[in-house]
C-alpha positions in Angstrom: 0.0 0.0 0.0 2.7 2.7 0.9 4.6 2.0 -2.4 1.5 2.5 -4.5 1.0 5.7 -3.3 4.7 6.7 -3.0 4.5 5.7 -7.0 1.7 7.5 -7.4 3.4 10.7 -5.9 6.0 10.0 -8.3 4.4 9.6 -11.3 2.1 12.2 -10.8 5.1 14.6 -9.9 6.8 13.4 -13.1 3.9 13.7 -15.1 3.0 17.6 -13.5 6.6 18.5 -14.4 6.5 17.3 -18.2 3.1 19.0 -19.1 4.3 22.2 -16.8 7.2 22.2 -19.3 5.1 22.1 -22.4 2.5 24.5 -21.6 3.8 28.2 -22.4 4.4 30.5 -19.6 5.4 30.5 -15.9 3.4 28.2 -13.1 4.0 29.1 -9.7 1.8 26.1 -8.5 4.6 24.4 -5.9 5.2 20.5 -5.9 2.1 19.3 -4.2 -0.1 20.8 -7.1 2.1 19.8 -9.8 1.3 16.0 -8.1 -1.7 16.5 -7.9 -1.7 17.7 -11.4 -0.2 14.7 -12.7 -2.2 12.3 -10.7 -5.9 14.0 -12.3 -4.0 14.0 -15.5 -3.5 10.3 -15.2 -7.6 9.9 -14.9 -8.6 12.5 -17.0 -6.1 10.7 -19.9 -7.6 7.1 -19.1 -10.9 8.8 -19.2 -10.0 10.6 -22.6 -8.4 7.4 -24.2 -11.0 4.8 -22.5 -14.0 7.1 -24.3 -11.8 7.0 -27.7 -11.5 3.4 -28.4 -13.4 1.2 -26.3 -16.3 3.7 -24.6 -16.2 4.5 -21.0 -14.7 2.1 -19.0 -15.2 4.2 -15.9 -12.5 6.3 -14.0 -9.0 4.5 -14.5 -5.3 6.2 -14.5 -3.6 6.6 -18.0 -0.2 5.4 -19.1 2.7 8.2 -19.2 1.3 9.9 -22.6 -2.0 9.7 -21.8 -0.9 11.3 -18.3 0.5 13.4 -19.9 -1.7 14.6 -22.1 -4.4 14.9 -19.5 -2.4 16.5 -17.2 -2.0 19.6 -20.1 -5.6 19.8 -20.0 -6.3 20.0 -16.4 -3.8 22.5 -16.1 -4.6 24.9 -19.0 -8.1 24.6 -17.3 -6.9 25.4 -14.0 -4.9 28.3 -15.4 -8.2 29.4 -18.0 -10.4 29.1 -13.9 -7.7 30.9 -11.4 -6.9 33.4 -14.2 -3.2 32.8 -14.2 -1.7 33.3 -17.1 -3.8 35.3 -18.5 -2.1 38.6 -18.4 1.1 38.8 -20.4 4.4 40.7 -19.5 7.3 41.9 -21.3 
């Protein structure tokens, strides 16, 4: 039990840091959003690629891409909702 979620931590900290590289701009979220920002990602991509091929198959945690990938769209939705990012500066 304690290295399931000491891997979740991890992958979701992993994951949180990739998609906070590819999205432009600064995040000033710290490291227990960006977790928690991979670990959503993880079951909003499973969620994503479950309803792409085979329908929903309920709430289940992506592999690294589809972590990834859902971890992108949490946080450009969590930036679009706080309003961060949303002003620019030279």
């Amino acid at each position: 039990m304690l290295w399931t979620i000491l891997g979740w931590i991890l992958f979701g900290l992993i994951a949180g840091f990739i998609a906070r590289a590819l999205v432009p701009g600064k995040d000033d979220i710290g490291l227990l959003r960006t977790i928690v920002l991979g670990v959503v990602g993880s079951v909003v991509g499973g969620f994503l690629f479950g309803l792409l091929t085979v329908g929903f198959r309920g709430f289940q945690p992506a592999g690294w891409i589809g972590s990834v990938i859902g971890a992108i769209i949490v946080l450009v939705i969590y930036n679009k909702v706080t309003g961060r990012k949303s002003r620019s500066h030279a």
